[in-house]
PyMOL Python script that loads the backbone (N, CA, C, O; Angstrom):
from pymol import cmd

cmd.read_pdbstr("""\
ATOM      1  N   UNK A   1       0.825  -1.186   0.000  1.00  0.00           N
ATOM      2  CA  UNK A   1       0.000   0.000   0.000  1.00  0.00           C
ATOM      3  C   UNK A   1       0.871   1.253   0.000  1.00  0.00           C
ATOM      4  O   UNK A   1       1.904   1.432   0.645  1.00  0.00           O
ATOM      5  N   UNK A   2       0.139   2.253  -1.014  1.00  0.00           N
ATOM      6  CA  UNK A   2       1.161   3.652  -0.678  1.00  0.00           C
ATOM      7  C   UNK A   2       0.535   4.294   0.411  1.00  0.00           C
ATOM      8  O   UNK A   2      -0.644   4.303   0.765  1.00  0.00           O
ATOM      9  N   UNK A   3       1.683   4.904   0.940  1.00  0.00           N
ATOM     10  CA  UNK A   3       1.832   6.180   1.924  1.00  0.00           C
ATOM     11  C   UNK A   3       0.619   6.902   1.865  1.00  0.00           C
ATOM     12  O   UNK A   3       0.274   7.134   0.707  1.00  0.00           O
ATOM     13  N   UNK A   4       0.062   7.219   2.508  1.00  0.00           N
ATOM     14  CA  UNK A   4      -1.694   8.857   2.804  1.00  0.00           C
ATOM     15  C   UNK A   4      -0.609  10.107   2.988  1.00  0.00           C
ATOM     16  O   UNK A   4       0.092  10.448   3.940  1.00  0.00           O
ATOM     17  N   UNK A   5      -0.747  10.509   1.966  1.00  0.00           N
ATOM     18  CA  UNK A   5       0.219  11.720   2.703  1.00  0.00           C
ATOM     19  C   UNK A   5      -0.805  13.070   2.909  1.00  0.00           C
ATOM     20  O   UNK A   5      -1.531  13.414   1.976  1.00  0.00           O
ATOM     21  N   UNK A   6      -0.805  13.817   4.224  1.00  0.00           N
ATOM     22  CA  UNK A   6      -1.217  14.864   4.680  1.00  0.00           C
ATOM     23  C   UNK A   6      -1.439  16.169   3.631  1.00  0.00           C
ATOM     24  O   UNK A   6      -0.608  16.353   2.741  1.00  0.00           O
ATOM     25  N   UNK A   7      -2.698  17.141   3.792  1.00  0.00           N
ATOM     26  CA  UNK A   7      -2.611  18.242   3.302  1.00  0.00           C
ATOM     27  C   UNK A   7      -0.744  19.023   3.609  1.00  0.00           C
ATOM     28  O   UNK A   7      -0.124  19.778   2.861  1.00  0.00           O
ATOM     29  N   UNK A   8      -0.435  18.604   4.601  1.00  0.00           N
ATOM     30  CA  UNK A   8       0.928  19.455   5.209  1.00  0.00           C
ATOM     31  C   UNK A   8       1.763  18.854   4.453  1.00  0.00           C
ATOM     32  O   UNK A   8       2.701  19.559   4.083  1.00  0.00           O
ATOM     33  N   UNK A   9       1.750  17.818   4.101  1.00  0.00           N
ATOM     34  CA  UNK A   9       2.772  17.177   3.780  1.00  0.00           C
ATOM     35  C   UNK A   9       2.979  17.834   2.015  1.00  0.00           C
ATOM     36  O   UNK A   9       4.066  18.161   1.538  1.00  0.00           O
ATOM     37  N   UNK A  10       1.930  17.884   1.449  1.00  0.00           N
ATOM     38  CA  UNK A  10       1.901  18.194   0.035  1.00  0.00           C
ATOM     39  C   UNK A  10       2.076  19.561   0.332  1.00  0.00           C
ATOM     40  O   UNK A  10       3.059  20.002  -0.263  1.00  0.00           O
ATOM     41  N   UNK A  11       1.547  20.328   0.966  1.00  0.00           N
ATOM     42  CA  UNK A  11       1.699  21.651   0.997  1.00  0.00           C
ATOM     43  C   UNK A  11       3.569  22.429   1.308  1.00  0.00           C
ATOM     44  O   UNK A  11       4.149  23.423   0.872  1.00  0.00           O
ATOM     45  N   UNK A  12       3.940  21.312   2.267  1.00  0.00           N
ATOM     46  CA  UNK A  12       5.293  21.240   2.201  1.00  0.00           C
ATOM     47  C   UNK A  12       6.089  20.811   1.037  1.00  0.00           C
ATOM     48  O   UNK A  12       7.150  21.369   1.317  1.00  0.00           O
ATOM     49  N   UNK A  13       6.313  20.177  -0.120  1.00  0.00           N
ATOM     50  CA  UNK A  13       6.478  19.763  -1.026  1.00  0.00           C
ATOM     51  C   UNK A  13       6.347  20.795  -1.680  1.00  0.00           C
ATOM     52  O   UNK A  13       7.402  21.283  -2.083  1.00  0.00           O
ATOM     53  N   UNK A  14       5.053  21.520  -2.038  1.00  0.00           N
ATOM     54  CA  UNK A  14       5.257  21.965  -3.127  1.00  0.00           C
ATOM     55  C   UNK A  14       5.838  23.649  -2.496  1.00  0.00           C
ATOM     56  O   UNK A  14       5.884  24.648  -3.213  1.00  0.00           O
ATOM     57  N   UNK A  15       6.144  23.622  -1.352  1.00  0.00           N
ATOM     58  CA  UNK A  15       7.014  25.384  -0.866  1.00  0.00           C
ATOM     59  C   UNK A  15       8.331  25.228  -1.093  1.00  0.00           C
ATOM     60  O   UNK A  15       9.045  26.197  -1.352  1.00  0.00           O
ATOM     61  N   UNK A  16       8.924  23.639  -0.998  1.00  0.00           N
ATOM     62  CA  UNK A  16      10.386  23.690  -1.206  1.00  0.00           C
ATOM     63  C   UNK A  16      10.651  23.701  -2.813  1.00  0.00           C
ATOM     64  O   UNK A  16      11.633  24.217  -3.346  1.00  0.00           O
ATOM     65  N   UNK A  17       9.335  22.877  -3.640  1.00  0.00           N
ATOM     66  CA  UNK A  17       9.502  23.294  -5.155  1.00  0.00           C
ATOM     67  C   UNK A  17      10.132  24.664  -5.722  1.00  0.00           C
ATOM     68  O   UNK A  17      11.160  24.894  -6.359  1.00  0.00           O
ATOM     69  N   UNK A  18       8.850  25.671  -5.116  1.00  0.00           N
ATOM     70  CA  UNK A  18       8.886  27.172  -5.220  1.00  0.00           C
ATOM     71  C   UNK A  18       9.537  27.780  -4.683  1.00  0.00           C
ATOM     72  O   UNK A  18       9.419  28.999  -4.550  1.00  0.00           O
ATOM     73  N   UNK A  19      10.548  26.965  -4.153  1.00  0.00           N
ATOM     74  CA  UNK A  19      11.254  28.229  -2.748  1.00  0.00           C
ATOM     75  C   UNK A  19      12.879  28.528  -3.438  1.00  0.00           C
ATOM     76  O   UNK A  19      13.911  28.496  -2.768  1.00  0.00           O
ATOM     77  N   UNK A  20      12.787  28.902  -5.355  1.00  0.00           N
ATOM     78  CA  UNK A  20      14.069  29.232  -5.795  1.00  0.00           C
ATOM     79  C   UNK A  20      13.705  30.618  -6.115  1.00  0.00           C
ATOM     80  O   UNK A  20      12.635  30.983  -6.602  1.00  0.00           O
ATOM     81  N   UNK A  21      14.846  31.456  -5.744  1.00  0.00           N
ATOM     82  CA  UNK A  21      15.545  32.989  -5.800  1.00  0.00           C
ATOM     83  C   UNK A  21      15.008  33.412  -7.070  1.00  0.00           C
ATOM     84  O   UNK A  21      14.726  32.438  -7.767  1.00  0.00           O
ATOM     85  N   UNK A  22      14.791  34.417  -7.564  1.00  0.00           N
ATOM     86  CA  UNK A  22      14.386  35.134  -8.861  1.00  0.00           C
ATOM     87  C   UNK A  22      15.184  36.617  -8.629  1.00  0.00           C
ATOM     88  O   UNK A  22      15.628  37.016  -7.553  1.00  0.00           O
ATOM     89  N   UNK A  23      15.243  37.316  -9.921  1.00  0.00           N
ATOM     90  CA  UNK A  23      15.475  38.120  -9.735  1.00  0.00           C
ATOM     91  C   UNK A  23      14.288  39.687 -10.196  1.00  0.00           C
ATOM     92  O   UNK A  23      13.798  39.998 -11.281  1.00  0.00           O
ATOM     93  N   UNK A  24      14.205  40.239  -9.059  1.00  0.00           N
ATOM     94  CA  UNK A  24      12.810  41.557  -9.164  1.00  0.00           C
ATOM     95  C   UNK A  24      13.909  42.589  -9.990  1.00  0.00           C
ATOM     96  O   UNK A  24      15.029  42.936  -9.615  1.00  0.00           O
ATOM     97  N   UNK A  25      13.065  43.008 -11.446  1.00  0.00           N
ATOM     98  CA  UNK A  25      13.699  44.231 -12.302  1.00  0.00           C
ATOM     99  C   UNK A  25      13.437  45.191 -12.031  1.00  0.00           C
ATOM    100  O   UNK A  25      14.305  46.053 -12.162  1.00  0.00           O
ATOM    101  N   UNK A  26      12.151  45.565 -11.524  1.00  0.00           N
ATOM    102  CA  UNK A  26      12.124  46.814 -10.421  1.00  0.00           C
ATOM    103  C   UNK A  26      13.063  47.006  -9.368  1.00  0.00           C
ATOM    104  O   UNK A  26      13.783  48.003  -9.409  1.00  0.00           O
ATOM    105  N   UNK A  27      13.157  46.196  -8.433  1.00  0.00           N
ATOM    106  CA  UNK A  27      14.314  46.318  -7.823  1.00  0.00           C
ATOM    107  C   UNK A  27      15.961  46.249  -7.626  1.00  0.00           C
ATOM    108  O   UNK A  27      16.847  46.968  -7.165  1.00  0.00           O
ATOM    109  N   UNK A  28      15.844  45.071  -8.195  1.00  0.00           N
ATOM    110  CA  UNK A  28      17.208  44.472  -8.559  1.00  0.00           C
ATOM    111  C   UNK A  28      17.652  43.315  -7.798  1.00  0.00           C
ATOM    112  O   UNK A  28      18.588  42.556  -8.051  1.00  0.00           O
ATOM    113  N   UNK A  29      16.738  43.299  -6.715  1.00  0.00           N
ATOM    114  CA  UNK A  29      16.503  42.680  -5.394  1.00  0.00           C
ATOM    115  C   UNK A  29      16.154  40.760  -5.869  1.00  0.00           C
ATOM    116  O   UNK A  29      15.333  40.309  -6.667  1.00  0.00           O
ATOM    117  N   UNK A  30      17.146  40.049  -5.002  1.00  0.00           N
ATOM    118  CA  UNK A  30      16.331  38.495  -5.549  1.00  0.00           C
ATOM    119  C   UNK A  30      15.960  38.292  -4.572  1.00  0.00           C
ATOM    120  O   UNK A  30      16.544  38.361  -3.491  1.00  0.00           O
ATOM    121  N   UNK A  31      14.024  37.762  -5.019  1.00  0.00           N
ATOM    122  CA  UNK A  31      12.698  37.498  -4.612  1.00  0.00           C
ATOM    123  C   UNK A  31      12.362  36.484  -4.694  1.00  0.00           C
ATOM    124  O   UNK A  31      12.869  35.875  -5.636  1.00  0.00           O
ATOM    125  N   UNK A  32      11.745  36.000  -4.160  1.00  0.00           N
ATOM    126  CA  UNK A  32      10.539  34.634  -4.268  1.00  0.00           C
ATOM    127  C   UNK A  32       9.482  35.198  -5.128  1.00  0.00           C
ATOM    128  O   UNK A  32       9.401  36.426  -5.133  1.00  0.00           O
ATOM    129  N   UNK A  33       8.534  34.426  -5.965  1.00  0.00           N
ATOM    130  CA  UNK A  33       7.435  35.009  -6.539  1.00  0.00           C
ATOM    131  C   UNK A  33       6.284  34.163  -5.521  1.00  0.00           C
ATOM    132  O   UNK A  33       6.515  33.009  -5.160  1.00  0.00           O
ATOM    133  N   UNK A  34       5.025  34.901  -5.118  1.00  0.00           N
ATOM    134  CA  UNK A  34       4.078  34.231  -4.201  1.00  0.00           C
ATOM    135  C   UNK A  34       3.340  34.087  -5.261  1.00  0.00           C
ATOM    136  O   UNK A  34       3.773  34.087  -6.414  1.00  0.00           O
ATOM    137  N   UNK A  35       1.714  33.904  -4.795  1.00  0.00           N
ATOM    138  CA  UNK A  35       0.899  33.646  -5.329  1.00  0.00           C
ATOM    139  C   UNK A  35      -0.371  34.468  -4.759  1.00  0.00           C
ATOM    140  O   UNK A  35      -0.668  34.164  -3.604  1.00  0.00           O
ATOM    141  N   UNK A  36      -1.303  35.621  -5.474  1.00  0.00           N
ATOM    142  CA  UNK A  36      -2.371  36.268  -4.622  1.00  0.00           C
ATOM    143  C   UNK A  36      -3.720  35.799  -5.347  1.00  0.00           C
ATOM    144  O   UNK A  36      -3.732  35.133  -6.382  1.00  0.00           O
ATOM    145  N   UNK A  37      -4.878  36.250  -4.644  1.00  0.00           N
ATOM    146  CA  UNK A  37      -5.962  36.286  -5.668  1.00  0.00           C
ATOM    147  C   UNK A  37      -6.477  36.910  -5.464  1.00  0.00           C
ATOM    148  O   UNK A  37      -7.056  37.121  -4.398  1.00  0.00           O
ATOM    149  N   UNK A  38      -6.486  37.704  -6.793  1.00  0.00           N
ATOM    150  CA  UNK A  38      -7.450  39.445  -7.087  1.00  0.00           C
ATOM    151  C   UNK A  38      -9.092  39.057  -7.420  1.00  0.00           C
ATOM    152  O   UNK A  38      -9.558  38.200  -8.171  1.00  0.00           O
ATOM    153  N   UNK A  39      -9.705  39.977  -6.609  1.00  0.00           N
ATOM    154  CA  UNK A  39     -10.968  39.150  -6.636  1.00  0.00           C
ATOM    155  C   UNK A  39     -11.586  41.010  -7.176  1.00  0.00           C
ATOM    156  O   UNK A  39     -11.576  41.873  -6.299  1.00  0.00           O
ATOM    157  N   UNK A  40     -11.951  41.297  -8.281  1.00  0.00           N
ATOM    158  CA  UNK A  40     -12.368  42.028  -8.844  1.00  0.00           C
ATOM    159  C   UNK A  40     -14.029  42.334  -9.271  1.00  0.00           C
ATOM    160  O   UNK A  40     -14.729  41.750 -10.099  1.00  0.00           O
ATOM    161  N   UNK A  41     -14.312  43.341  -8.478  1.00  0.00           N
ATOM    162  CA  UNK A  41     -16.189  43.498  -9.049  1.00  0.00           C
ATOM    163  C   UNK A  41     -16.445  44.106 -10.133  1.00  0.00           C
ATOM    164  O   UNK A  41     -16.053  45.271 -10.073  1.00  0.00           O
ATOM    165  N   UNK A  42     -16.963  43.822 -11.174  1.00  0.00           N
ATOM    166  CA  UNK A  42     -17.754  44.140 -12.412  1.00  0.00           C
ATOM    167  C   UNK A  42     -19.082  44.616 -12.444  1.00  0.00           C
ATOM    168  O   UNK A  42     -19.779  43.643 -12.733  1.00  0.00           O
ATOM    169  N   UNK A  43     -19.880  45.747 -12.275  1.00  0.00           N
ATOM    170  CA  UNK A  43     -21.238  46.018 -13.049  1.00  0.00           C
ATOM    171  C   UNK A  43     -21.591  45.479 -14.186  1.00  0.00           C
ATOM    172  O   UNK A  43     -21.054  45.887 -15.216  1.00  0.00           O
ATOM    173  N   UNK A  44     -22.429  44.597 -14.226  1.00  0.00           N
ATOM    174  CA  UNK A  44     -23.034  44.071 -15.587  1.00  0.00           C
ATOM    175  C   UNK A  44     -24.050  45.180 -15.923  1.00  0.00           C
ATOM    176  O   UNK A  44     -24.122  46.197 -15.233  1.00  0.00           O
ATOM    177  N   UNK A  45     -25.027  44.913 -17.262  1.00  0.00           N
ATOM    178  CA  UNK A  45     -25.535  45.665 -18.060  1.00  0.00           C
ATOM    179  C   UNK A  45     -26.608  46.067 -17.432  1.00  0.00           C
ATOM    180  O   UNK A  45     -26.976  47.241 -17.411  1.00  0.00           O
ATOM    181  N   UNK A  46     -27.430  44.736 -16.645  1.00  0.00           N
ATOM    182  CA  UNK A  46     -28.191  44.740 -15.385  1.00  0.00           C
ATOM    183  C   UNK A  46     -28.636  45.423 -14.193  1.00  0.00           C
ATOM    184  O   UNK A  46     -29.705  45.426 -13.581  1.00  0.00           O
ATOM    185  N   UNK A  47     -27.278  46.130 -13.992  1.00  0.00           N
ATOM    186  CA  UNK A  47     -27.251  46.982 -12.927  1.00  0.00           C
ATOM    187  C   UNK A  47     -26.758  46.012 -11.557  1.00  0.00           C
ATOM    188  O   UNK A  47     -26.599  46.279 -10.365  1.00  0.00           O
ATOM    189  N   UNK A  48     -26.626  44.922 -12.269  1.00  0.00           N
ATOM    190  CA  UNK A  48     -26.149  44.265 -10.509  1.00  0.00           C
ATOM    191  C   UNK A  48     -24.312  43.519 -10.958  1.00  0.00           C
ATOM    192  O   UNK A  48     -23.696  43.384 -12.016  1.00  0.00           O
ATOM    193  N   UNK A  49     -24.082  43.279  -9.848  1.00  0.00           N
ATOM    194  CA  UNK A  49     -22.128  43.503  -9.978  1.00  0.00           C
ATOM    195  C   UNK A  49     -22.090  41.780 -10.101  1.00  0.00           C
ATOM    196  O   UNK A  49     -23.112  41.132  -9.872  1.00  0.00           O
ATOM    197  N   UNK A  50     -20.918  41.179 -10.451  1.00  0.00           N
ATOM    198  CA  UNK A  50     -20.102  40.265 -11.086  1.00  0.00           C
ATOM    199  C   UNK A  50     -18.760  40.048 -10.441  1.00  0.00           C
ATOM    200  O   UNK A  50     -17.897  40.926 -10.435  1.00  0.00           O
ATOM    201  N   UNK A  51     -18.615  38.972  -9.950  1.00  0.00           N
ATOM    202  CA  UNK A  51     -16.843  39.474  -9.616  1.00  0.00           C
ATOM    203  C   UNK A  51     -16.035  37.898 -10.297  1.00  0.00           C
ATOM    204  O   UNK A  51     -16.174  36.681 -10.419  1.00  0.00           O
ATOM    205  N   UNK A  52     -15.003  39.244 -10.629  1.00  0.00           N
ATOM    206  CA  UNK A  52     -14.060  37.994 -11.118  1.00  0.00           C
ATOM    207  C   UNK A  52     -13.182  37.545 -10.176  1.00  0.00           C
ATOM    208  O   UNK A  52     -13.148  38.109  -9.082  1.00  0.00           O
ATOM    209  N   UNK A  53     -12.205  36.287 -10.507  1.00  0.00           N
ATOM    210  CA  UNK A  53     -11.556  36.050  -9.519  1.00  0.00           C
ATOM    211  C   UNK A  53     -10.819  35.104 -10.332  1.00  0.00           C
ATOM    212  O   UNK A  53     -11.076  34.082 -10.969  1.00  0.00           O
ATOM    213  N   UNK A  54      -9.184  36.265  -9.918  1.00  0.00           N
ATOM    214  CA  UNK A  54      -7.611  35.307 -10.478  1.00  0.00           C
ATOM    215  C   UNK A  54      -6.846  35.255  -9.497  1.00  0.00           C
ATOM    216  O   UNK A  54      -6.908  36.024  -8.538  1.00  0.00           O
ATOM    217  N   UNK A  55      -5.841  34.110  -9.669  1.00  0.00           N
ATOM    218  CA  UNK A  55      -4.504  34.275  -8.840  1.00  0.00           C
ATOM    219  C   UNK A  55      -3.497  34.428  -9.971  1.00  0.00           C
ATOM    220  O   UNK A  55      -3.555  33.795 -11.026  1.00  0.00           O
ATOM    221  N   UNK A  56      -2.436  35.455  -9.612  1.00  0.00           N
ATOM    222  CA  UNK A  56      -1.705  35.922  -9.856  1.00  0.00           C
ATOM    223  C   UNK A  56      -0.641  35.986  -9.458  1.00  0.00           C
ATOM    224  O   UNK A  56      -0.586  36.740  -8.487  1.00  0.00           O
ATOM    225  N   UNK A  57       0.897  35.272  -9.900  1.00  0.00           N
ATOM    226  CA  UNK A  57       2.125  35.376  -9.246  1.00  0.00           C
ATOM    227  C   UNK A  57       2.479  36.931  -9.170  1.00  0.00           C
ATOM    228  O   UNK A  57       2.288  37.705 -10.108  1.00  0.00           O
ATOM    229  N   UNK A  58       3.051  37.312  -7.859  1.00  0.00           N
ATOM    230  CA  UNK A  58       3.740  38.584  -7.906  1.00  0.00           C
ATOM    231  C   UNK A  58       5.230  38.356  -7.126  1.00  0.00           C
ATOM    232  O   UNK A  58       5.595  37.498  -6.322  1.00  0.00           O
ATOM    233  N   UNK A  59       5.885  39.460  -7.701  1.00  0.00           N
ATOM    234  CA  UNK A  59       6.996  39.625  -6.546  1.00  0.00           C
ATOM    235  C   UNK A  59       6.683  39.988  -5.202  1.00  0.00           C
ATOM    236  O   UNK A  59       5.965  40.887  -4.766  1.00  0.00           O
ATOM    237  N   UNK A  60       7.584  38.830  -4.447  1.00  0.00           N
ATOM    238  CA  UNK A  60       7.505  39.553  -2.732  1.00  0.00           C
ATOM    239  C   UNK A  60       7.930  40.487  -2.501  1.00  0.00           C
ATOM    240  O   UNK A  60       7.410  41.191  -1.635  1.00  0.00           O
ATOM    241  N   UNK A  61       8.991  40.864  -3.141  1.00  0.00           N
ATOM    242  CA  UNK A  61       9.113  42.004  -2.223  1.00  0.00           C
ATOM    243  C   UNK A  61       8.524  43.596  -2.919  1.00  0.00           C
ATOM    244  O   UNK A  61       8.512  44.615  -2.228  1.00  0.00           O
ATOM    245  N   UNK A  62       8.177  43.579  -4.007  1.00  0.00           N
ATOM    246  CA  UNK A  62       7.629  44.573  -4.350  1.00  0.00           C
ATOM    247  C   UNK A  62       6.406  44.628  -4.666  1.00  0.00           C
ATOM    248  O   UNK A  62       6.027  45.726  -5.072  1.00  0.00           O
ATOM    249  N   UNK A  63       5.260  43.375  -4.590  1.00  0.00           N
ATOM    250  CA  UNK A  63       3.840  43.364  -4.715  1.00  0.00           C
ATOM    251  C   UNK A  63       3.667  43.539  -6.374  1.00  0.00           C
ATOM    252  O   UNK A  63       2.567  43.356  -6.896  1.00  0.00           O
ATOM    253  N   UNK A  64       4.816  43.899  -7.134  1.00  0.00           N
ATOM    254  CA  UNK A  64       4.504  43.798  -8.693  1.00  0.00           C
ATOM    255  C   UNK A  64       3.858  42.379  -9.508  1.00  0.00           C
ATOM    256  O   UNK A  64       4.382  41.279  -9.329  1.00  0.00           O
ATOM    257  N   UNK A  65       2.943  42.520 -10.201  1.00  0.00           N
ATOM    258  CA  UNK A  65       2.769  41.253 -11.363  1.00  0.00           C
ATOM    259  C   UNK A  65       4.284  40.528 -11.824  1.00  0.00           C
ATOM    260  O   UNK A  65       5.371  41.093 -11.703  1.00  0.00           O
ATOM    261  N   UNK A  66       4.147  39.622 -12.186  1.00  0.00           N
ATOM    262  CA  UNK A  66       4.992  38.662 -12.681  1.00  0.00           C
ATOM    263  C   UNK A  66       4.613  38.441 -14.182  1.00  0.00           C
ATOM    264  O   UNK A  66       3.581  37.867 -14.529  1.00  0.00           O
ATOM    265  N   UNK A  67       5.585  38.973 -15.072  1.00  0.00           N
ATOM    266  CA  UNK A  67       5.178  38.644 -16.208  1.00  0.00           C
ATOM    267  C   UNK A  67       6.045  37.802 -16.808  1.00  0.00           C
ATOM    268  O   UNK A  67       7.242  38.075 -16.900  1.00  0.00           O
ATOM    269  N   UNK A  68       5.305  36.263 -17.455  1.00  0.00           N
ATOM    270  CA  UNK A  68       6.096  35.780 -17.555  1.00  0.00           C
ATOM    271  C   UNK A  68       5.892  33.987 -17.430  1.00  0.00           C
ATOM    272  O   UNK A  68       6.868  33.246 -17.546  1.00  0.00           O
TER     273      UNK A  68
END
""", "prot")
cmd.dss("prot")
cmd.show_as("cartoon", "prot")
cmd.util.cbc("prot")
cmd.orient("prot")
């Protein structure tokens, strides 16, 4: 039988994946890129609102988009 491995356990796994240096061109500074989610409201034609909702890598240390 395989291993049950834990929400922690995968969640650990995949931080040491992500956990390589980048370099921020705004800054010059090497960053980690995180992960956010912009949750954005829309007015439809209707008159009643809509929201979208992305995640988006940014730089840590400067809160910029990641393009790329």
């Amino acid at each position: 039988m395989a291993k049950v491995q834990t929400f922690a356990d995968k969640a650990a796994k995949l931080a040491k994946k992500h956990e390589s240096m980048i370099l921020d061109p705004e800054t010059g500074k090497e960053t980690r890129l995180i992960h956010v989610r912009l949750i954005e409201s829309v007015k439809t034609e209707k008159g009643s609102y809509k929201f979208l909702d992305r995640i988006m890598k940014v730089y840590e240390s400067s809160y910029k988009p990641h393009k790329g």
